[in-house]
PQR file of N, CA, C, O and H, with PARSE charges and radii, in Angstrom:
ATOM      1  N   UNK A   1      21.556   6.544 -10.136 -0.4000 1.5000
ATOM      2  CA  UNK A   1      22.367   6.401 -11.325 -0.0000 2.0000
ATOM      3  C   UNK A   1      22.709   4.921 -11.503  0.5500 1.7000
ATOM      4  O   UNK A   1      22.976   4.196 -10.545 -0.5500 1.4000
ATOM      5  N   UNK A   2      22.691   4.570 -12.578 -0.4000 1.5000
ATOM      6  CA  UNK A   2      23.079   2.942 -12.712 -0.0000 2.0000
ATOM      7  C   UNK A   2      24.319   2.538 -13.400  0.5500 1.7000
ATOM      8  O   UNK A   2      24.549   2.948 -14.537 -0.5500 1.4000
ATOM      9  H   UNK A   2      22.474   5.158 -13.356  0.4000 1.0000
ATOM     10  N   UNK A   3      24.840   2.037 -12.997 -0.4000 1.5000
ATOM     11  CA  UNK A   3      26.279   1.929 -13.941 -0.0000 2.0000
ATOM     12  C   UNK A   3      26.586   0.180 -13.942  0.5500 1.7000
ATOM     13  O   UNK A   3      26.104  -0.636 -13.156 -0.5500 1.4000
ATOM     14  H   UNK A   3      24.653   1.704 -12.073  0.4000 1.0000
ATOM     15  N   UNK A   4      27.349  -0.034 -14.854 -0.4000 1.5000
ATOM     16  CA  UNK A   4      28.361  -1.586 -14.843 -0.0000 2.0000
ATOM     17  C   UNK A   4      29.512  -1.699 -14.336  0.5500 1.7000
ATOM     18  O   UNK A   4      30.529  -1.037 -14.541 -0.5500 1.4000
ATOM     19  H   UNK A   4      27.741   0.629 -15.492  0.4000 1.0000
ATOM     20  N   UNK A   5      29.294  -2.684 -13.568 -0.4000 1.5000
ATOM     21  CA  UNK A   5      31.042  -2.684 -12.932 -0.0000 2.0000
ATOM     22  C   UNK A   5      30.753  -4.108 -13.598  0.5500 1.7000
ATOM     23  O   UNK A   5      29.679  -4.703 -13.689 -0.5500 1.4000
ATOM     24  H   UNK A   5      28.467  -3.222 -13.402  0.4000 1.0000
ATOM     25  N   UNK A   6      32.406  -4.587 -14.166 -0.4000 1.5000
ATOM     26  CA  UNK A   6      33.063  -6.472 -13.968 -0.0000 2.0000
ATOM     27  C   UNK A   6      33.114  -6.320 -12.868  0.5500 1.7000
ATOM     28  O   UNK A   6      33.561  -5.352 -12.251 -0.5500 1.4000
ATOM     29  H   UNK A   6      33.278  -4.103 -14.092  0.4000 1.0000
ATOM     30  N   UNK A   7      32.358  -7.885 -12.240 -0.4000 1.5000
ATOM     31  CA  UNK A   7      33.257  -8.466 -10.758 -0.0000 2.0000
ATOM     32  C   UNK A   7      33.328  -9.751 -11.021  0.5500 1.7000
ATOM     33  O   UNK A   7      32.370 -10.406 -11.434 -0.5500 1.4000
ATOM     34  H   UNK A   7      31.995  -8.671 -12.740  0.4000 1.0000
ATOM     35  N   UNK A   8      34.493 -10.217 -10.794 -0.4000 1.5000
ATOM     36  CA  UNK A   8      34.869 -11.864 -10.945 -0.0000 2.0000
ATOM     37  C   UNK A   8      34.449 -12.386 -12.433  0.5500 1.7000
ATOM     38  O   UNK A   8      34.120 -13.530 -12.748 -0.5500 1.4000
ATOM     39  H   UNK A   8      35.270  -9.685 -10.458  0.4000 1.0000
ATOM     40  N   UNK A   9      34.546 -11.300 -13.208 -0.4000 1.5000
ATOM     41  CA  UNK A   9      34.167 -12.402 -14.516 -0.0000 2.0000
ATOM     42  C   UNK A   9      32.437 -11.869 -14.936  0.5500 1.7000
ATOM     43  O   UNK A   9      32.035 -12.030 -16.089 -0.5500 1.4000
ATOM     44  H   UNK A   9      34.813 -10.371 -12.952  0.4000 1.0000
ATOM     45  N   UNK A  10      32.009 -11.571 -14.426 -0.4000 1.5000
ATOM     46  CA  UNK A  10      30.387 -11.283 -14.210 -0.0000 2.0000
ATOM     47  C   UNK A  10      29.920  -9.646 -14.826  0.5500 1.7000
ATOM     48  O   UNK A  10      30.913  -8.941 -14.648 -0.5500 1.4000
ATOM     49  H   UNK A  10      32.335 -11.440 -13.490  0.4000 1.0000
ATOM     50  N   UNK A  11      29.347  -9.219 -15.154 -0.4000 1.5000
ATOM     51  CA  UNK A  11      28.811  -7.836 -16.190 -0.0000 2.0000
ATOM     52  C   UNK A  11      27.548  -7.616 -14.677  0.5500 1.7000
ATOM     53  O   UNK A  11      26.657  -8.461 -14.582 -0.5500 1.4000
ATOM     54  H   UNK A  11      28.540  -9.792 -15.298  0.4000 1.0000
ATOM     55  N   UNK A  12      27.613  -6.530 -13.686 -0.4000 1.5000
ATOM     56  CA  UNK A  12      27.076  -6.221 -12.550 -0.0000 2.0000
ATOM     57  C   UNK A  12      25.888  -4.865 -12.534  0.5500 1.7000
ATOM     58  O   UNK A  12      26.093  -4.096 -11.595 -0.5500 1.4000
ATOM     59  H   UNK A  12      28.337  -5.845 -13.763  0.4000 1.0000
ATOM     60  N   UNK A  13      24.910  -4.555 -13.275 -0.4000 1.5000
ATOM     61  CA  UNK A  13      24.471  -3.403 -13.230 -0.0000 2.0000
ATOM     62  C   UNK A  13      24.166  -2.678 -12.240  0.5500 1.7000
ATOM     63  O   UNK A  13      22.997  -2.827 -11.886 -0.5500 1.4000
ATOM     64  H   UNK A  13      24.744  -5.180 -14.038  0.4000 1.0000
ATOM     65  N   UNK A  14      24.970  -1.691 -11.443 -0.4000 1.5000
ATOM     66  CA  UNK A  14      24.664  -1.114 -10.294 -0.0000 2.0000
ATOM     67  C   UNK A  14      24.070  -0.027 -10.140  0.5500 1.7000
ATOM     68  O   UNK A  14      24.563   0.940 -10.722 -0.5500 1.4000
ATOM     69  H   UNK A  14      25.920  -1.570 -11.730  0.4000 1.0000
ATOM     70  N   UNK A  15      22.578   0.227  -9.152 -0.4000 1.5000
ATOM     71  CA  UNK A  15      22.179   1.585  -8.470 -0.0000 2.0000
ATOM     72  C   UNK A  15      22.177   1.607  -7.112  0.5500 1.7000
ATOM     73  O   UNK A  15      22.017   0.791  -6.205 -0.5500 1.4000
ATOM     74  H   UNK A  15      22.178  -0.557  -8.679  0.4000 1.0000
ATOM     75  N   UNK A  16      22.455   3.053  -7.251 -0.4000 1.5000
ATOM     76  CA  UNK A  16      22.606   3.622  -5.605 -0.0000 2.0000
ATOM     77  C   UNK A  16      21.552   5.110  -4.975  0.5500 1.7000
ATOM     78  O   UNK A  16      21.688   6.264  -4.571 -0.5500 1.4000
ATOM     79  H   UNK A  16      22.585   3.716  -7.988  0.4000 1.0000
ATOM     80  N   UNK A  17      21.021   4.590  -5.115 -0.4000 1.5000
ATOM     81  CA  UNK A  17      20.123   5.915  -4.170 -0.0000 2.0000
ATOM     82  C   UNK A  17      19.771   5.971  -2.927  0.5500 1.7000
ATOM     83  O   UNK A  17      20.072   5.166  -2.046 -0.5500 1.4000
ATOM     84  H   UNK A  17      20.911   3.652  -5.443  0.4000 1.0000
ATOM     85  N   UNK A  18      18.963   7.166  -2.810 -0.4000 1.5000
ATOM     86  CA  UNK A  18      18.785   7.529  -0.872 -0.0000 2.0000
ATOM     87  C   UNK A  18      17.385   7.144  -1.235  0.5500 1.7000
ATOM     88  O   UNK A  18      16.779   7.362  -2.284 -0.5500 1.4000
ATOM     89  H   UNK A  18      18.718   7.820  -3.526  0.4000 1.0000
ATOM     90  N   UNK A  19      16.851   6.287   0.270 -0.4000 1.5000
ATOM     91  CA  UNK A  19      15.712   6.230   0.395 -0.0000 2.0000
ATOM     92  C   UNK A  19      14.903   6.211   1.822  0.5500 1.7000
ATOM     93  O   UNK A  19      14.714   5.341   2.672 -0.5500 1.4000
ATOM     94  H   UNK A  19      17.344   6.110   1.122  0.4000 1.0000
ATOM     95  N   UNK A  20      14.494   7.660   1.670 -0.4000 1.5000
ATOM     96  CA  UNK A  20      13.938   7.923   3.030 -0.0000 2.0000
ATOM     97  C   UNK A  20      13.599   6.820   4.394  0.5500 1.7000
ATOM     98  O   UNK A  20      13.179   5.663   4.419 -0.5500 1.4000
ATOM     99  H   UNK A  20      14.648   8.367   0.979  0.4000 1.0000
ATOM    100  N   UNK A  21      13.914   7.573   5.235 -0.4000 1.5000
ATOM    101  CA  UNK A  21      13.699   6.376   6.632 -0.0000 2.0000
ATOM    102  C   UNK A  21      15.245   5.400   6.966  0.5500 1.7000
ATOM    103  O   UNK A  21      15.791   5.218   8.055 -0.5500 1.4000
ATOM    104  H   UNK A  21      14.255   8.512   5.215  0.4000 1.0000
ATOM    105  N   UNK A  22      15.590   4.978   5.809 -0.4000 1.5000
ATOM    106  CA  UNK A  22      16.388   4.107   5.588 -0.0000 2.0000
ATOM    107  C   UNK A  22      18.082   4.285   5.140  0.5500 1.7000
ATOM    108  O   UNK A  22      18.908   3.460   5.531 -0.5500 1.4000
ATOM    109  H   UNK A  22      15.146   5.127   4.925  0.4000 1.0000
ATOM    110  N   UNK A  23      18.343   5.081   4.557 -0.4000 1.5000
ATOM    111  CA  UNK A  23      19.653   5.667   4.051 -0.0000 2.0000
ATOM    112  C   UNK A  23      19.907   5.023   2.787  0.5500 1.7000
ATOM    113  O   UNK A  23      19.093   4.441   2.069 -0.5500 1.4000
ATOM    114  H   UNK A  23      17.672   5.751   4.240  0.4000 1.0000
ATOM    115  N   UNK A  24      21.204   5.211   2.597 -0.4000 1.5000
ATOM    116  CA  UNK A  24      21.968   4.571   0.924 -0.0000 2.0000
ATOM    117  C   UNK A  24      21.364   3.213   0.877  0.5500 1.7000
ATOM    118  O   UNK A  24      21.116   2.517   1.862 -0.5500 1.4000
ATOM    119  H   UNK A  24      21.865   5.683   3.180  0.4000 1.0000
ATOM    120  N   UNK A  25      21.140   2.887  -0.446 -0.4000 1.5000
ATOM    121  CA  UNK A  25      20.982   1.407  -0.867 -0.0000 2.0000
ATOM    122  C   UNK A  25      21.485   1.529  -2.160  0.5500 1.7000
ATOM    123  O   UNK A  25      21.351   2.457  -2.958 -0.5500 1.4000
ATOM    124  H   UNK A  25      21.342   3.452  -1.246  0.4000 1.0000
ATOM    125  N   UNK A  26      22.125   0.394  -2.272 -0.4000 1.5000
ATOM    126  CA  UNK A  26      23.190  -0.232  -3.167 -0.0000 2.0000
ATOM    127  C   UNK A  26      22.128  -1.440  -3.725  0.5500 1.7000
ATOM    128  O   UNK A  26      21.550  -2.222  -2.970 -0.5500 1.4000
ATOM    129  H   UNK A  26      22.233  -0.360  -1.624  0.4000 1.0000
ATOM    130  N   UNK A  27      21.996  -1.426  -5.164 -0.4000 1.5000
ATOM    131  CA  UNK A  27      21.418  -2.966  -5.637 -0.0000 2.0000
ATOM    132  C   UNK A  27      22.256  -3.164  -6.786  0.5500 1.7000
ATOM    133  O   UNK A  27      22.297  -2.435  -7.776 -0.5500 1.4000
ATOM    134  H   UNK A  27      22.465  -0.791  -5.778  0.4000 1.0000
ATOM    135  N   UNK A  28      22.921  -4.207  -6.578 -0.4000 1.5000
ATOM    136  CA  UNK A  28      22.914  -4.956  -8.201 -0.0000 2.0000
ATOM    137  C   UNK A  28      22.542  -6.304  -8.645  0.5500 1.7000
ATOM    138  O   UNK A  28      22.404  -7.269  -7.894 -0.5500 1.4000
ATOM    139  H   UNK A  28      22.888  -4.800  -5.774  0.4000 1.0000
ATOM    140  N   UNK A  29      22.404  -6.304  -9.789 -0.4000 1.5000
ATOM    141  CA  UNK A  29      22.215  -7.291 -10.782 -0.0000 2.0000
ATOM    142  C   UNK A  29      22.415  -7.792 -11.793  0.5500 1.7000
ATOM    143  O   UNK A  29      21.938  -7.247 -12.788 -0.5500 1.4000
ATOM    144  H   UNK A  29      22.516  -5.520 -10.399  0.4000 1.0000
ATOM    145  N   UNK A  30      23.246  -9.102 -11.959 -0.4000 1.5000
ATOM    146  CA  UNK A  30      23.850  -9.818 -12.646 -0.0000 2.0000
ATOM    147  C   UNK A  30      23.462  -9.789 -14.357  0.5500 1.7000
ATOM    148  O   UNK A  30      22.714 -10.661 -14.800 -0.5500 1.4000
ATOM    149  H   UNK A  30      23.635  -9.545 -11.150  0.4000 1.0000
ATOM    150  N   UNK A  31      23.844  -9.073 -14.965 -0.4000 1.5000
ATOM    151  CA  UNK A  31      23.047  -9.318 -15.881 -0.0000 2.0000
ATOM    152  C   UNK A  31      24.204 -10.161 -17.402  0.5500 1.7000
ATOM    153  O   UNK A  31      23.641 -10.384 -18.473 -0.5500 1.4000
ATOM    154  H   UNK A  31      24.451  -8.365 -14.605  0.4000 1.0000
ATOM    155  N   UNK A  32      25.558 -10.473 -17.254 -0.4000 1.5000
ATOM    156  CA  UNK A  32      25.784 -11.442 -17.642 -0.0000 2.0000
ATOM    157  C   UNK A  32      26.931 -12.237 -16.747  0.5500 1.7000
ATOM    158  O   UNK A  32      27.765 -11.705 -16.014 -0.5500 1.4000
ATOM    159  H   UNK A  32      26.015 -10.292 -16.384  0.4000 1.0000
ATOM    160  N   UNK A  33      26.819 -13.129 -16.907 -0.4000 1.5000
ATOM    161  CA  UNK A  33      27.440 -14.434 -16.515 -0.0000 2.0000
ATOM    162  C   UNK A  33      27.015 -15.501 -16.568  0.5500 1.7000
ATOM    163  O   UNK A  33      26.090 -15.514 -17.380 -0.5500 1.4000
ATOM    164  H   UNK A  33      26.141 -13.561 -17.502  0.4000 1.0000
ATOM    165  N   UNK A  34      27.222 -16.662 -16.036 -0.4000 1.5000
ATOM    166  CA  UNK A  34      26.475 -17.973 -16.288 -0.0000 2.0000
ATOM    167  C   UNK A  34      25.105 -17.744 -16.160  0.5500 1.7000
ATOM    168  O   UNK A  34      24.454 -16.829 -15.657 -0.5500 1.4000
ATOM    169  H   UNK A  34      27.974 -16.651 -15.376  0.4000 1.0000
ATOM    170  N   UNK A  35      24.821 -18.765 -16.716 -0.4000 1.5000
ATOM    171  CA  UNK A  35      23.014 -19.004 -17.197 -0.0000 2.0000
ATOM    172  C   UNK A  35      22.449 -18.947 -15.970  0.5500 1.7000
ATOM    173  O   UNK A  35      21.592 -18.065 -16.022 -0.5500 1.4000
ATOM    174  H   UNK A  35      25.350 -19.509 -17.125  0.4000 1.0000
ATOM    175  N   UNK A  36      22.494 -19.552 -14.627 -0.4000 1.5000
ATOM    176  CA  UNK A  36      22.319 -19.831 -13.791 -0.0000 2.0000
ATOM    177  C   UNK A  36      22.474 -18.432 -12.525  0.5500 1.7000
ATOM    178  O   UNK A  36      21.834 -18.379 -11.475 -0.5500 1.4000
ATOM    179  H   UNK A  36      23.190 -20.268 -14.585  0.4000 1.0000
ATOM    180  N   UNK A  37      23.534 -17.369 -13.026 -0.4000 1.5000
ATOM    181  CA  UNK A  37      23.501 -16.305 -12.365 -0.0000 2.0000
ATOM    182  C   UNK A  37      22.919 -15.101 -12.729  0.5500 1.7000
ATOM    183  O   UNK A  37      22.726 -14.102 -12.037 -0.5500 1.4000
ATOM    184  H   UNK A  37      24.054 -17.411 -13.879  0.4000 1.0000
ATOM    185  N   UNK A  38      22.566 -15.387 -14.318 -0.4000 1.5000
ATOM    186  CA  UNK A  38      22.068 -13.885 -14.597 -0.0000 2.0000
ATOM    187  C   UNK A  38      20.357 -13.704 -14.053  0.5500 1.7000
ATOM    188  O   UNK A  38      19.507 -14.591 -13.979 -0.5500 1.4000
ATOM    189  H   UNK A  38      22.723 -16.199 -14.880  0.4000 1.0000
ATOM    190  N   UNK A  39      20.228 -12.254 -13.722 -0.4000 1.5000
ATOM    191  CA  UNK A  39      19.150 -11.946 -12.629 -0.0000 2.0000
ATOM    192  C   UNK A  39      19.445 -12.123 -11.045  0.5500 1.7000
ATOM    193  O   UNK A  39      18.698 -11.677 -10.175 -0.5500 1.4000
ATOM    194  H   UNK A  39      20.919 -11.534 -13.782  0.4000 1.0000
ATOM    195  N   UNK A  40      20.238 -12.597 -10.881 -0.4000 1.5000
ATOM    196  CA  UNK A  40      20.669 -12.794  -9.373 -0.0000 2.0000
ATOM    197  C   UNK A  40      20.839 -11.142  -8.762  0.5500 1.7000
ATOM    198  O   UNK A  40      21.368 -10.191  -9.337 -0.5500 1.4000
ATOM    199  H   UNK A  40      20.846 -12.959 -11.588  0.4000 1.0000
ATOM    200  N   UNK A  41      20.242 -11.181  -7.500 -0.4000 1.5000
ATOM    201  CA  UNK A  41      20.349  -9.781  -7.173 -0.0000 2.0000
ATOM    202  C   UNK A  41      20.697  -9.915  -5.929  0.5500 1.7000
ATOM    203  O   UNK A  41      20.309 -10.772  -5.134 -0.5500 1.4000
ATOM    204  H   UNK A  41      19.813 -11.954  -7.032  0.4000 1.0000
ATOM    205  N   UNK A  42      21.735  -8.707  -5.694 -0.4000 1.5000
ATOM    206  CA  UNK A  42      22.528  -8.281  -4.435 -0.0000 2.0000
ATOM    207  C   UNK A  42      22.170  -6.630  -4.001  0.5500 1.7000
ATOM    208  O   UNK A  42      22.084  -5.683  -4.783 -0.5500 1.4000
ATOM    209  H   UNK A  42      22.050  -8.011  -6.339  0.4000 1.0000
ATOM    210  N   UNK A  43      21.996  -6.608  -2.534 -0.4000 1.5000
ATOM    211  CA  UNK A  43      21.539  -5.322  -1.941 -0.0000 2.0000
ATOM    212  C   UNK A  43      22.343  -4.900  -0.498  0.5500 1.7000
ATOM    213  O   UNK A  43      22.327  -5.550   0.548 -0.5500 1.4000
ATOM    214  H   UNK A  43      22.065  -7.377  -1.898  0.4000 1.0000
ATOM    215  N   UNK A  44      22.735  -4.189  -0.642 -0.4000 1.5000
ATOM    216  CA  UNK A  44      23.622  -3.575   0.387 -0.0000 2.0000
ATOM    217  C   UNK A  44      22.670  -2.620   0.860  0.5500 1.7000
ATOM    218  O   UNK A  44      21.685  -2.265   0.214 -0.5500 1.4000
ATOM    219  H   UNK A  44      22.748  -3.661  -1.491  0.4000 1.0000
ATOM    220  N   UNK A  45      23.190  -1.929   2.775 -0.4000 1.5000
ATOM    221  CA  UNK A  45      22.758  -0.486   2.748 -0.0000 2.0000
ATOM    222  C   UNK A  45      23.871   0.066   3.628  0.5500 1.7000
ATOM    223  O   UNK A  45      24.616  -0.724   4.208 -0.5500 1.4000
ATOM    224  H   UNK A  45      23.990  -2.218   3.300  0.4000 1.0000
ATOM    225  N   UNK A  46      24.065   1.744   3.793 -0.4000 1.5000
ATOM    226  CA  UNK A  46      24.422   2.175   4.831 -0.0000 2.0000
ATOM    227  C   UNK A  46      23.991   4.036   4.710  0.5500 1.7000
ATOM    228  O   UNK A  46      23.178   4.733   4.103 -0.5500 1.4000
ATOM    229  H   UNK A  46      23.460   2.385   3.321  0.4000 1.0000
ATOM    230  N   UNK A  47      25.281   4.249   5.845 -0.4000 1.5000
ATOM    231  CA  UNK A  47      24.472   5.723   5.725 -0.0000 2.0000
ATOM    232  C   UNK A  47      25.160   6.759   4.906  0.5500 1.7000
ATOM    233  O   UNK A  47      24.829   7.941   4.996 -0.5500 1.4000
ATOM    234  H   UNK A  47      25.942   3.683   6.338  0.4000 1.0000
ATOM    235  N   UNK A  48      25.949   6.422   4.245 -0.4000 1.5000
ATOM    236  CA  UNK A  48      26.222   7.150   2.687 -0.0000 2.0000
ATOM    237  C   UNK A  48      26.473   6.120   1.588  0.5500 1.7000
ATOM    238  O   UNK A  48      26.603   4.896   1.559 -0.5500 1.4000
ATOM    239  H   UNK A  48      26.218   5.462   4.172  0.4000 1.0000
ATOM    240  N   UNK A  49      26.491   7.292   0.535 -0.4000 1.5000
ATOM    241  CA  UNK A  49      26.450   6.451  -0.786 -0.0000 2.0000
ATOM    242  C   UNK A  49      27.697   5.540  -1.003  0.5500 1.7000
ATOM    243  O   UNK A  49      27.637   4.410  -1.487 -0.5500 1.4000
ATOM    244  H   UNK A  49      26.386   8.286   0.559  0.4000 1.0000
ATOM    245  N   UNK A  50      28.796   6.144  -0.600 -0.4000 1.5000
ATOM    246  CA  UNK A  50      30.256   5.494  -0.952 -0.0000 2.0000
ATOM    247  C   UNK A  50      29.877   3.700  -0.127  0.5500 1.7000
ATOM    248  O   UNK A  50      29.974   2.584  -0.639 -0.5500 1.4000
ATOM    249  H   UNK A  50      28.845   7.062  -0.206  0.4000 1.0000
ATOM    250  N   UNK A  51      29.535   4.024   0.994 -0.4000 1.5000
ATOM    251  CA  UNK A  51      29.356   2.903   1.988 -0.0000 2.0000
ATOM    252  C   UNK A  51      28.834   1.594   1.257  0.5500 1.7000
ATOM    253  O   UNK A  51      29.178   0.416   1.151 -0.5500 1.4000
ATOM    254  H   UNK A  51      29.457   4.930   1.410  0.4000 1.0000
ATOM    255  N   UNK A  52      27.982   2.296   0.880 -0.4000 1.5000
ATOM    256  CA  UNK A  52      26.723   1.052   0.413 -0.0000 2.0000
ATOM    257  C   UNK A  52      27.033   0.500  -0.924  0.5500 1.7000
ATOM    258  O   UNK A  52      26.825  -0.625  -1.378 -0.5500 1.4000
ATOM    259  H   UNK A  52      27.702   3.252   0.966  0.4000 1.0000
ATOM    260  N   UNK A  53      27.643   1.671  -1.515 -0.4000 1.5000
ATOM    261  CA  UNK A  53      28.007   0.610  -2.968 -0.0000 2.0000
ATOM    262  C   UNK A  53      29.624  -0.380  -2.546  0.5500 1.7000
ATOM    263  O   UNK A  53      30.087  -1.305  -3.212 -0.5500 1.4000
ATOM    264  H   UNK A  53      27.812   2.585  -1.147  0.4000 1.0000
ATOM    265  N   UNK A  54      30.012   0.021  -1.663 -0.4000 1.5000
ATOM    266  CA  UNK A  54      31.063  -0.778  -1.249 -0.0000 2.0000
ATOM    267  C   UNK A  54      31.210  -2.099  -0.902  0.5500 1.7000
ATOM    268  O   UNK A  54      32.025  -3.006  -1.069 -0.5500 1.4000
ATOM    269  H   UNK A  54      29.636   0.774  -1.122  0.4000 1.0000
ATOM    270  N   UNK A  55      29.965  -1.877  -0.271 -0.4000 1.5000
ATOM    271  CA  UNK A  55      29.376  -3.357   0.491 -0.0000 2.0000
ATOM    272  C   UNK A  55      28.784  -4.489  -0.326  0.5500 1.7000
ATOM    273  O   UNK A  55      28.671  -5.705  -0.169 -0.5500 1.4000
ATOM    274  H   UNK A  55      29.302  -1.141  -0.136  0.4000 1.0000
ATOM    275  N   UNK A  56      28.301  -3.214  -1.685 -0.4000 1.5000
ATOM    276  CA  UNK A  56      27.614  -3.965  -2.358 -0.0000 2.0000
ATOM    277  C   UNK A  56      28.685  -4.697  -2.955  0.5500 1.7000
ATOM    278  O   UNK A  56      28.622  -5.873  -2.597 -0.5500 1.4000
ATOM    279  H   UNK A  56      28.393  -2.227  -1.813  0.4000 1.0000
ATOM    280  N   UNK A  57      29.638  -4.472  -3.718 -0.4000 1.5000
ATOM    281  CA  UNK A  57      30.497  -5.157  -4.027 -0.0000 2.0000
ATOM    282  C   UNK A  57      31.104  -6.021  -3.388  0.5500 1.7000
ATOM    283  O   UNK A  57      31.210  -7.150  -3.867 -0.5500 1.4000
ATOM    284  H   UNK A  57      29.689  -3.517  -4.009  0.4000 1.0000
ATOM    285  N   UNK A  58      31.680  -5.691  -2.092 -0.4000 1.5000
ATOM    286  CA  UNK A  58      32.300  -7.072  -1.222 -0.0000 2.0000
ATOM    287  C   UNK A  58      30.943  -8.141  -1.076  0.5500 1.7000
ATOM    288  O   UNK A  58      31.279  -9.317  -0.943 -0.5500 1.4000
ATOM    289  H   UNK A  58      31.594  -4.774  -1.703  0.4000 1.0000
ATOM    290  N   UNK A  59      29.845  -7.946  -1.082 -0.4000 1.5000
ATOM    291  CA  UNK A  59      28.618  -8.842  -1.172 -0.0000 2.0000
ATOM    292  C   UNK A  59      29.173  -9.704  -2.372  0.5500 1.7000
ATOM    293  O   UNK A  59      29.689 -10.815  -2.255 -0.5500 1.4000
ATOM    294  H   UNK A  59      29.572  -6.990  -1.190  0.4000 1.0000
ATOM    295  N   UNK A  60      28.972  -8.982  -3.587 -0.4000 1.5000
ATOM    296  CA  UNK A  60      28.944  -9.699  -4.811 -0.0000 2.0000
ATOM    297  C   UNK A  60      30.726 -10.404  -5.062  0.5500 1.7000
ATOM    298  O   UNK A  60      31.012 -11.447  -5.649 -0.5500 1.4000
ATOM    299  H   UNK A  60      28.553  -8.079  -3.682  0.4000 1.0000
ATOM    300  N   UNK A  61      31.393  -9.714  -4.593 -0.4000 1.5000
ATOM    301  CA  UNK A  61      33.058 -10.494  -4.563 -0.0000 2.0000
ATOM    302  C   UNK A  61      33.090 -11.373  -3.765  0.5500 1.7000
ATOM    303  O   UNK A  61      34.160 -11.966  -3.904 -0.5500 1.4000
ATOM    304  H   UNK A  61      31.160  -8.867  -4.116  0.4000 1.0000
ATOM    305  N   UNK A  62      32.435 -11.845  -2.901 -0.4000 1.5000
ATOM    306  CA  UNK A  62      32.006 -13.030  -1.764 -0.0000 2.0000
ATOM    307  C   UNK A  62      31.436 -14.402  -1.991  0.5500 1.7000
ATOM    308  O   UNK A  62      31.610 -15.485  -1.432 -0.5500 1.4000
ATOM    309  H   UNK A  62      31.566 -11.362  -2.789  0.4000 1.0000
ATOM    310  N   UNK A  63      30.601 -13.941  -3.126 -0.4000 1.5000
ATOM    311  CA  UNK A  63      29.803 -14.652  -3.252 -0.0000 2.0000
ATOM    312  C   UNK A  63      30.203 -15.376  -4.668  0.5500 1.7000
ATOM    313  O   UNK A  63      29.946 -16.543  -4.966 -0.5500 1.4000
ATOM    314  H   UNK A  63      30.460 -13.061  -3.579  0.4000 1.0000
ATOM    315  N   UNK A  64      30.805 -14.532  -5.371 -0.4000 1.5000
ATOM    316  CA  UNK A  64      31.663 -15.504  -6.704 -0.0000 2.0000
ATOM    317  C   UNK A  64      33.195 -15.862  -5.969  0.5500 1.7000
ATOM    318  O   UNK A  64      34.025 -16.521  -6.595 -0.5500 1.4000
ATOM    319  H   UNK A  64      31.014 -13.585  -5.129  0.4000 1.0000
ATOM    320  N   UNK A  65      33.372 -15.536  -5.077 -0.4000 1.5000
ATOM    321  CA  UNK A  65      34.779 -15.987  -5.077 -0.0000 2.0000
ATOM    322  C   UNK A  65      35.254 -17.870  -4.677  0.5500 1.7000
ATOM    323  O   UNK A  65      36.434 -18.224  -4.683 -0.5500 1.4000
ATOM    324  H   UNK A  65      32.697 -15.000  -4.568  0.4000 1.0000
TER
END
């Protein structure tokens, strides 16, 4: 499922699915903010869904902060 979260100012398109072998993965991607950040992509994983999109976010709140 893909959804938008704001983080820090930034428009974040997020998916989360299971992928065999491997567990939850979390990706997002910047798709507005500065010129310079949009397309920037962030990937989390763990072994549920809540986990991984969590991470994914403290990734992406880390990294604009």
């Amino acid at each position: 499922m893909l959804t938008g979260e704001r983080i820090h100012g930034r428009l974040v398109d997020i998916e989360v699915g299971e992928v065999p072998g491997i567990g939850w993965v979390a990706v997002g991607i910047v798709t507005h903010g500065l010129s310079h950040e949009q397309g920037m992509r962030f990937e989390a994983r763990a072994t549920d869904r809540a986990e991984a999109e969590r991470r994914l976010k403290m990734e992406i709140e880390a990294a604009f902060a």
